[in-house]
C-alpha positions as CSV (number, residue, x, y, z in Angstrom):
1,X,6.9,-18.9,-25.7
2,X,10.0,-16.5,-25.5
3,X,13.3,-18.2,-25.5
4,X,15.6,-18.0,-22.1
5,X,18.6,-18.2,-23.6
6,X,21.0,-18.0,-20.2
7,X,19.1,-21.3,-19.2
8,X,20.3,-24.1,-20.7
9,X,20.3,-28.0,-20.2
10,X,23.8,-30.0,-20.1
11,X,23.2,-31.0,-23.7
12,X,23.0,-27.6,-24.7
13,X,18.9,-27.1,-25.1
14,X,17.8,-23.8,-24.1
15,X,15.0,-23.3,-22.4
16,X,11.3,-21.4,-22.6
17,X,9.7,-18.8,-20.7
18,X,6.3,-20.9,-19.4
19,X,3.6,-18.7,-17.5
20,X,2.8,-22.5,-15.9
21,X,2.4,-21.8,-11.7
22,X,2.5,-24.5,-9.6
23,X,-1.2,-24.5,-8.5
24,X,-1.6,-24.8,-4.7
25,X,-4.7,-25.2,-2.2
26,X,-5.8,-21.1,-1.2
27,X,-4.6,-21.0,2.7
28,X,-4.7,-18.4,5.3
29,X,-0.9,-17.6,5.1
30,X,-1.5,-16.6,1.3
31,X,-5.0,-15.1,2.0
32,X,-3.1,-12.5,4.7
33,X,0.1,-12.3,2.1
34,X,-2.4,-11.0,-0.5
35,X,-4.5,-8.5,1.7
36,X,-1.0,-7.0,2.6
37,X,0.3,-7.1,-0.8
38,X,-3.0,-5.6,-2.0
39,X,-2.9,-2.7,0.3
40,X,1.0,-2.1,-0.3
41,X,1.7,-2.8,-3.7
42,X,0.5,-0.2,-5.6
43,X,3.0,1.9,-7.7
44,X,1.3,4.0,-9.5
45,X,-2.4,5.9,-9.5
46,X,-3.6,7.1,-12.3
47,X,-7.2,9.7,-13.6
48,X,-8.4,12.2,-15.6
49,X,-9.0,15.5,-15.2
50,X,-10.1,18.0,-16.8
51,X,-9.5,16.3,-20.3
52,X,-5.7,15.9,-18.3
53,X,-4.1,12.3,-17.6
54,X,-2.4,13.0,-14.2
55,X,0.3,9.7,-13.2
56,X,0.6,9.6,-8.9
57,X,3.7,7.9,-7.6
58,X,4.3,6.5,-4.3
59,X,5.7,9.5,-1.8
60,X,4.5,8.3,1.9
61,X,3.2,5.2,2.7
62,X,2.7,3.7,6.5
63,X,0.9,0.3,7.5
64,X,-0.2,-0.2,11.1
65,X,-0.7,-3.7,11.9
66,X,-2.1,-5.6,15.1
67,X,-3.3,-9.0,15.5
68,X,-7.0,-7.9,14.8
69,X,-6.4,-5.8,12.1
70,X,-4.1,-3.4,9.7
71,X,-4.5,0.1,8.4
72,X,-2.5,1.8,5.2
73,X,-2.2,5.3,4.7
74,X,-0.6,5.7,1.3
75,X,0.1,9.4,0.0
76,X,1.2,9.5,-3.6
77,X,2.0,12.6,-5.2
78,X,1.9,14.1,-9.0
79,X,4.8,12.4,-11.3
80,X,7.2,15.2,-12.5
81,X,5.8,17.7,-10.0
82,X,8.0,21.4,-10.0
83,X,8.2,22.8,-6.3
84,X,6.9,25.9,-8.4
85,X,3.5,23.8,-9.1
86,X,0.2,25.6,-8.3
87,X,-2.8,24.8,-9.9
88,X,-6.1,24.6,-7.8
89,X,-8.2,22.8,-10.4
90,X,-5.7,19.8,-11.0
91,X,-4.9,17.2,-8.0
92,X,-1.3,17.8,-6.9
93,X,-1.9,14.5,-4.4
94,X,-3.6,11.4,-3.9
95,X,-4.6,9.8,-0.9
96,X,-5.3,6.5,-0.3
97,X,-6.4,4.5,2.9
98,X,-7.1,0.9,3.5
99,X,-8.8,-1.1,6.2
100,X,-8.5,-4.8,6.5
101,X,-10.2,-6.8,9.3
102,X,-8.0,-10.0,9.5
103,X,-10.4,-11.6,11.8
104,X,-13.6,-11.1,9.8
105,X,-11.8,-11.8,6.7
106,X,-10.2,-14.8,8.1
107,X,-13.8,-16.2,8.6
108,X,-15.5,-15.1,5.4
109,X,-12.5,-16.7,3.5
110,X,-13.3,-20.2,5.6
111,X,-16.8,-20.3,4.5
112,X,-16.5,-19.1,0.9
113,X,-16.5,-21.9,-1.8
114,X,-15.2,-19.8,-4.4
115,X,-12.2,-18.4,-3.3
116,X,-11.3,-16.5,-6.3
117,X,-14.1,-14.3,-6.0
118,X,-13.9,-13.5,-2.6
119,X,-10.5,-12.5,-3.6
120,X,-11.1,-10.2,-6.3
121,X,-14.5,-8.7,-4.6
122,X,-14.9,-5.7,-2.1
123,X,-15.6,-7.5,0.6
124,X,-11.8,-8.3,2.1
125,X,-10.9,-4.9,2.2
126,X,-12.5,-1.3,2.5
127,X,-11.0,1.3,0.5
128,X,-10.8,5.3,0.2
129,X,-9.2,7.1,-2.4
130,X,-9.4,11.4,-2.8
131,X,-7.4,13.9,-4.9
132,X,-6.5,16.6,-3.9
133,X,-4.4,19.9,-4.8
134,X,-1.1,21.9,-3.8
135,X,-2.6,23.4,-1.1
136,X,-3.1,20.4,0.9
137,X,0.2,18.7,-0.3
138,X,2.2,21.7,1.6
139,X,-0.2,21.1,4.8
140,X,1.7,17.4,4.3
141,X,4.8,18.5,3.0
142,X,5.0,20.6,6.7
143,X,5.2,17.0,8.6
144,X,7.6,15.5,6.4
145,X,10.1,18.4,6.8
146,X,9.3,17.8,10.7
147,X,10.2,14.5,10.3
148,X,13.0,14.9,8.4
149,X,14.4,17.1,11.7
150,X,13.5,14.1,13.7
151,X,15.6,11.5,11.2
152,X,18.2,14.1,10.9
153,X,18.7,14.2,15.2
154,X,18.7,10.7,15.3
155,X,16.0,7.8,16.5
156,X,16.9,4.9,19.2
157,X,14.5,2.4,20.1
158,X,14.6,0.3,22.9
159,X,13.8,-3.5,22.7
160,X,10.7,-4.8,24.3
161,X,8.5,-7.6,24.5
162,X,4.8,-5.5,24.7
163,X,2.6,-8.1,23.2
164,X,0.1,-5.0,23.2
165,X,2.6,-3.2,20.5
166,X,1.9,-2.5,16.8
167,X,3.9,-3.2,14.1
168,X,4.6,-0.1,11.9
169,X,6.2,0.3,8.3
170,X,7.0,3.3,7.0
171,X,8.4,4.3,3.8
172,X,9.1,8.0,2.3
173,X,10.5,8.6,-1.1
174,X,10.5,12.3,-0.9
175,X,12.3,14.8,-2.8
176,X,14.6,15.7,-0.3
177,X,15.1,12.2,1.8
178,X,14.5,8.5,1.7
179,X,13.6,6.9,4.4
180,X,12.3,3.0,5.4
181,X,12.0,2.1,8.9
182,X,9.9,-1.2,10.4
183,X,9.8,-1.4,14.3
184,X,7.4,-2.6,17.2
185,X,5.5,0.5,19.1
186,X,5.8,0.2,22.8
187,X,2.3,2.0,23.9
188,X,4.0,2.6,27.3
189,X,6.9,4.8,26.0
190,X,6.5,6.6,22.7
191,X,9.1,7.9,20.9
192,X,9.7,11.0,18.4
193,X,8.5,9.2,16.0
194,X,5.3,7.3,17.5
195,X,3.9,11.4,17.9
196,X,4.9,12.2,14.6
197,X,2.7,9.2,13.5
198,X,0.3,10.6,15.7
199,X,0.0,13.9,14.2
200,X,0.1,12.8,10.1
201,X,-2.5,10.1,10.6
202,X,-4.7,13.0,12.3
203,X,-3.9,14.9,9.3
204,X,-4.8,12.0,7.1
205,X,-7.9,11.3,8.0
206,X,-9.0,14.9,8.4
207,X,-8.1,15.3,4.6
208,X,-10.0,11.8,4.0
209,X,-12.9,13.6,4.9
210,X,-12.7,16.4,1.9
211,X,-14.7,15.8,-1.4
212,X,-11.5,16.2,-3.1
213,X,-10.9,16.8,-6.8
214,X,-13.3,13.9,-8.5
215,X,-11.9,12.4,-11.8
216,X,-13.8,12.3,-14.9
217,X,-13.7,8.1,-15.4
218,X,-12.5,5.5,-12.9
219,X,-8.9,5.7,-11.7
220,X,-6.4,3.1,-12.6
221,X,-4.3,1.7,-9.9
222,X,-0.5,-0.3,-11.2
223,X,0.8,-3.3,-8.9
224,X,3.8,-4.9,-8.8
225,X,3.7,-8.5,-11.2
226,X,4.0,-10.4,-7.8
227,X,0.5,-9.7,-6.8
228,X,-1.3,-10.5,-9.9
229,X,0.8,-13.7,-9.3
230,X,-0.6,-13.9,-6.0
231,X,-4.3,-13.1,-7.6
232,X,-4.1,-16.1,-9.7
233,X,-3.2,-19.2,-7.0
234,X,-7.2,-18.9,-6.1
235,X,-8.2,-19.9,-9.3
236,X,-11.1,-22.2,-9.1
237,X,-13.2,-23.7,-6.5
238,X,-12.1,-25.2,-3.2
239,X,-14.0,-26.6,-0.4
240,X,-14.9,-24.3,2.8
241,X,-12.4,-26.4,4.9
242,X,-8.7,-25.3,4.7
């Protein structure tokens, strides 16, 4: 165990680093904590092509929630990536979308004995992943400068209490602009930005629908520490009831 020197007792004992968690009972406020962290958290994307290791960072990510279910459209573009960067044979993108059905998953969880399992099977959430190259990353880059317009002019939204509302997140770490904004639609008045949402989710899912660039072995995916964290309170066997 590593030392923490800056934690000390009153007598003057310093303390140790211990990987010990206190274990707790799986419920269904972690179970919906881990399906959002699982479909958020991811840093990094990583595959091979062409004998070439290519490293995707986060660039545009944007989860849709309602009560029966959530949707994440992550964009992740090449690390170190010069505007000048052209190269059809090499993914300049990645593309990532996630579905989670909180109600099914709600009842699978209920009636499965090992939750650990269910946890770390396919069967929570349904994934898509495609590569692609510069080409379709300027179709995308075309929205974001659109958006940046939109940002740029200004957004108000007005307070409502439309139980029929989603809740949005969405985060940009582009070259030119950062950007985080979490809000509450209101389907009877959309804003600037609710189109714009509109329009790249269209675009989204019409790219989903490529082939894409395949890689030559299985991709590898980075998460933050506190999800592996999360990962690990499901250890073991529990009873059906919660």
């Amino acid at each position: 165990m590593e030392n923490i020197s800056w934690e000390q007792t009153k007598n003057g004992f310093s303390s140790k680093l211990s990987n010990q968690l206190l274990r707790k009972k799986p419920s269904e406020g972690l179970l919906i904590s881990t399906a959002l962290l699982k479909m958020t958290d991811v840093t990094l994307i990583s595959g091979e092509f062409s004998g070439t290791n290519i490293l995707f960072e986060n660039w545009i990510s944007l989860l849709i929630e309602t009560k029966e279910e959530a949707n994440f459209y992550g964009v992740y573009q090449k690390a170190f990536q010069p505007s000048f960067y052209k190269n059809k044979d090499l993914p300049s993108i990645c593309l990532r979308h996630i579905h989670w059905n909180r109600k099914d998953d709600l009842i699978n969880f209920r009636n499965t004995y090992d939750k650990k399992s269910y946890i770390l099977s396919d069967e929570q959430l349904k994934t898509d992943i495609i590569f692609l190259d510069y080409t379709y990353r300027q179709k995308m880059k075309h929205l974001v400068n659109i958006l940046n317009n939109i940002f740029q002019n200004g957004i108000s939204f007005k307070h409502h209490l439309n139980s029929g509302g989603k809740n949005i997140s969405l985060d940009i770490a582009d070259n030119e602009f950062i950007f985080n904004v979490n809000y509450l639609s209101n389907p009877s008045e959309k804003t600037k930005l609710d189109i714009w949402i509109d329009q790249w989710i269209s675009l989204f899912e019409s790219l989903l629908s490529l082939e894409g660039i395949l890689p030559q072995k299985n991709c590898s995916l980075s998460y933050r520490e506190s999800l592996i964290e999360r990962l690990n309170a499901f250890s073991g066997n529990f009873s059906a009831e919660i």
